[in-house]
C-alpha positions as a Python dict, from the first residue, in 0.01 Angstrom:
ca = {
    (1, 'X'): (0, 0, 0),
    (2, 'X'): (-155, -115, 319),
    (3, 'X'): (-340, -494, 311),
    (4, 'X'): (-660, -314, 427),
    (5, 'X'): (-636, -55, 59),
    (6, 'X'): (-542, -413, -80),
    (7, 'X'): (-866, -605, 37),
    (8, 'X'): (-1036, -313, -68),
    (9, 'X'): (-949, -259, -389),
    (10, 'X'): (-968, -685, -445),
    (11, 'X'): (-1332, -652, -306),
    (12, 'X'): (-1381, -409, -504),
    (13, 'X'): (-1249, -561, -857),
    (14, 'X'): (-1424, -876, -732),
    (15, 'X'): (-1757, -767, -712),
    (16, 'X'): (-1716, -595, -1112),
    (17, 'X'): (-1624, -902, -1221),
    (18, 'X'): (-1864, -1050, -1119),
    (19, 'X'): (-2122, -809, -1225),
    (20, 'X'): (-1925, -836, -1591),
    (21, 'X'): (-1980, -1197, -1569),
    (22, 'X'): (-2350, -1188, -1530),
    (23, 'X'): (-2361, -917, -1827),
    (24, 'X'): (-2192, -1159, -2015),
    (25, 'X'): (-2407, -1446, -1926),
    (26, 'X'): (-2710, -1254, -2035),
    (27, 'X'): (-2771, -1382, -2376),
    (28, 'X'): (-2704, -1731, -2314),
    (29, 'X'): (-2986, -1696, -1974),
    (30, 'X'): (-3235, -1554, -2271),
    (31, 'X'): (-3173, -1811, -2544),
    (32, 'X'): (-3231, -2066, -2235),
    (33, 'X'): (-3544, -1805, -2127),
    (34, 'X'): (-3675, -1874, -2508),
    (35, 'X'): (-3658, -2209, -2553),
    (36, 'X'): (-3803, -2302, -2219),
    (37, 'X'): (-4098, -2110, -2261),
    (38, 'X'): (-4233, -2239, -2534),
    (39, 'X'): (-4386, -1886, -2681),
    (40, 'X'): (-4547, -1784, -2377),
    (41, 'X'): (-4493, -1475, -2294),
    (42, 'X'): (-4553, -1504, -1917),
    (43, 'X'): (-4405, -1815, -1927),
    (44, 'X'): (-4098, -1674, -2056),
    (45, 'X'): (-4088, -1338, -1828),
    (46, 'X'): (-4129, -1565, -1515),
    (47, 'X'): (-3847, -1805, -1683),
    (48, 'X'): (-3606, -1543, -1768),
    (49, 'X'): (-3689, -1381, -1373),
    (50, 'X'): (-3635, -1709, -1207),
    (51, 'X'): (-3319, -1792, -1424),
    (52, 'X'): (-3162, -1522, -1366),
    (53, 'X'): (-3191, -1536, -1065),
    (54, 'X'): (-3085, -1888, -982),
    (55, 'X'): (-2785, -1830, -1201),
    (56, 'X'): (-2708, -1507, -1017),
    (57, 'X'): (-2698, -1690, -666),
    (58, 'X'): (-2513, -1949, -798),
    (59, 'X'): (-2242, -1776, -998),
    (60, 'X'): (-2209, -1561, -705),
    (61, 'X'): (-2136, -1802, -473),
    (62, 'X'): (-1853, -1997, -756),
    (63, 'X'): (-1729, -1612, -820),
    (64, 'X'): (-1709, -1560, -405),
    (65, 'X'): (-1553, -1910, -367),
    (66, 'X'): (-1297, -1822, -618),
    (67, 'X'): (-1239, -1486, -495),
    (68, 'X'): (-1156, -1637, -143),
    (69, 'X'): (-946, -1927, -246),
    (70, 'X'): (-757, -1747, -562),
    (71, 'X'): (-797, -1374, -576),
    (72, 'X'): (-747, -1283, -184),
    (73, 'X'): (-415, -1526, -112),
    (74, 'X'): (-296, -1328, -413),
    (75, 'X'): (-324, -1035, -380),
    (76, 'X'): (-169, -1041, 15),
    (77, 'X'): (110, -1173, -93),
    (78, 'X'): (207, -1051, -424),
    (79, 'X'): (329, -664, -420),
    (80, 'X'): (77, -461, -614),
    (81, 'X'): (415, -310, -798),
    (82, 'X'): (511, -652, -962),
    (83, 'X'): (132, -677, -1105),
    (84, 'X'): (107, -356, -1227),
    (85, 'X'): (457, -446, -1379),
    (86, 'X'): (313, -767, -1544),
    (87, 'X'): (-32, -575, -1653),
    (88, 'X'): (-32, -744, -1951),
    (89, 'X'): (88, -1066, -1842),
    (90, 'X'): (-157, -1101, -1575),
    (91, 'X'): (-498, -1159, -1726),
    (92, 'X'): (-405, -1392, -1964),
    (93, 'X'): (-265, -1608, -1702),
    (94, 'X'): (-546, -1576, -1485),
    (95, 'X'): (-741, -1649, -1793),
    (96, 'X'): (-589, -2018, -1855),
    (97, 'X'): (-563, -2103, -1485),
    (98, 'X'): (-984, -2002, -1504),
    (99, 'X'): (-1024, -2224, -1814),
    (100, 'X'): (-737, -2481, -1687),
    (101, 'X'): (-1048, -2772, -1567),
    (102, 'X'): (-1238, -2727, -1900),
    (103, 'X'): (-942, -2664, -2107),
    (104, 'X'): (-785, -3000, -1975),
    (105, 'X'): (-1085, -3223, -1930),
    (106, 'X'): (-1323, -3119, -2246),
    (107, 'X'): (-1515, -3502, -2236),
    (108, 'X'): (-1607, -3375, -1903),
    (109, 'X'): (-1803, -3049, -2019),
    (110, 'X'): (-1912, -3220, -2379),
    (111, 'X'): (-2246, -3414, -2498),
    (112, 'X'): (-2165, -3671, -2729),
    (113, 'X'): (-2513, -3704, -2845),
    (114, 'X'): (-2627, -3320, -2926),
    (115, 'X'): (-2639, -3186, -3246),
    (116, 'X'): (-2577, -2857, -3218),
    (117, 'X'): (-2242, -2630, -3113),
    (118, 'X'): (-2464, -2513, -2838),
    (119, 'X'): (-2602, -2809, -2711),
    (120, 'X'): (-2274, -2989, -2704),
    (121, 'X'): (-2122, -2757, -2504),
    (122, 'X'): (-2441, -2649, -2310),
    (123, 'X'): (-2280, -2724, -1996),
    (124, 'X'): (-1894, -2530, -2105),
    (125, 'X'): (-2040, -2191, -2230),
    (126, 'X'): (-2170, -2003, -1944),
    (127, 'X'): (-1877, -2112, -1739),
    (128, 'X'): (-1658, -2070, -1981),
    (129, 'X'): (-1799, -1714, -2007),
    (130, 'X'): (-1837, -1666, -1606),
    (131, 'X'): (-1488, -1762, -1581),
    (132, 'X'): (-1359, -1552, -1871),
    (133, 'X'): (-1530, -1224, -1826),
    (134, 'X'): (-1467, -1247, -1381),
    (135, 'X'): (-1108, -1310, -1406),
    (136, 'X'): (-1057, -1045, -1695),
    (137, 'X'): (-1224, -752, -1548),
    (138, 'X'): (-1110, -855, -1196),
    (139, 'X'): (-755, -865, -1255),
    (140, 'X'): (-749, -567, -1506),
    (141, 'X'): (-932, -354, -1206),
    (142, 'X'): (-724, -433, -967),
    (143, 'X'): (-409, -373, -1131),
    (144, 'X'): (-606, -80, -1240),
    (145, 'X'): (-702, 70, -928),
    (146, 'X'): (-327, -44, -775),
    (147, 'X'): (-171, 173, -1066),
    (148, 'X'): (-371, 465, -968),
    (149, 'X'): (-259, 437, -600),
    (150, 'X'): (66, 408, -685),
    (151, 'X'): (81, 729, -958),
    (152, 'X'): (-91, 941, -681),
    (153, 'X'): (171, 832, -352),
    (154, 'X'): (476, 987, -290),
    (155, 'X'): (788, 802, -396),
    (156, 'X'): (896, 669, -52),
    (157, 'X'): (553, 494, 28),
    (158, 'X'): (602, 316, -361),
    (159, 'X'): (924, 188, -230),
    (160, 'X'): (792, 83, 128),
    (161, 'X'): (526, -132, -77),
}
């Protein structure tokens, strides 16, 4: 497979993971939406408006960041064949390495002094989730989308790649 079919199909992956993300993230940007509003309906559509979109920007730009440092060195140099090989091996790794800062520093993501599950991990949830939900449906579309390329080529362009 060429790199060009590779970017392409990492671009791709990238951007539904991202979009995944941000449907994940939805209920946690309208229980924030909620309680900021205080009742007021206006209040809260211009809340949930403004949220979402300040969360949107800014998971984009961690998602593109990630997707740059992580995702594209990856996939250049690792053959699509050994990933679709490791399918199921794949996402949960990604998965830890996504989690690996939260997962190994918890004091750094926890409130000490909140009462609630929610509020004492306020600041671990939507990453948690944005992390999660990007680097699942990233690397299962890619490997996805390699799998199909490779069904569909003849068998001397699989063994050229």
């Amino acid at each position: 497979m060429s790199r060009w079919r590779r970017l392409g199909y990492a671009a791709l992956s990238g951007a539904a993971g991202w979009l995944a993300a941000q449907i994940a993230c939805l209920p946690l940007n309208l229980i924030v939406a909620v309680r900021d509003s205080e009742g007021a309906t206006k209040l809260f559509v211009q809340t949930l408006f403004y949220g979402l979109l300040a969360w949107g920007l800014w998971s984009l730009v961690l998602v593109t960041a990630a997707w740059v440092l992580v995702v594209l060195p990856l996939v250049m140099t690792i053959r699509p064949c050994l990933l679709v090989r490791w399918r199921f091996a794949v996402p949960v790794v990604a998965v830890l390495a996504a989690l690996s800062l939260g997962l190994t520093k918890p004091t750094l993501f926890r409130d000490r002094s909140a009462i609630t599950f929610l509020h004492k991990y306020a600041l671990f949830i939507p990453y948690g989730l944005l992390a999660v939900s990007f680097t699942l449906v990233t690397a299962w579309m890619y490997i996805l989308l390699s799998k199909r390329r490779m069904d569909r080529a003849p068998s001397g362009e699989q063994a050229a790649s």
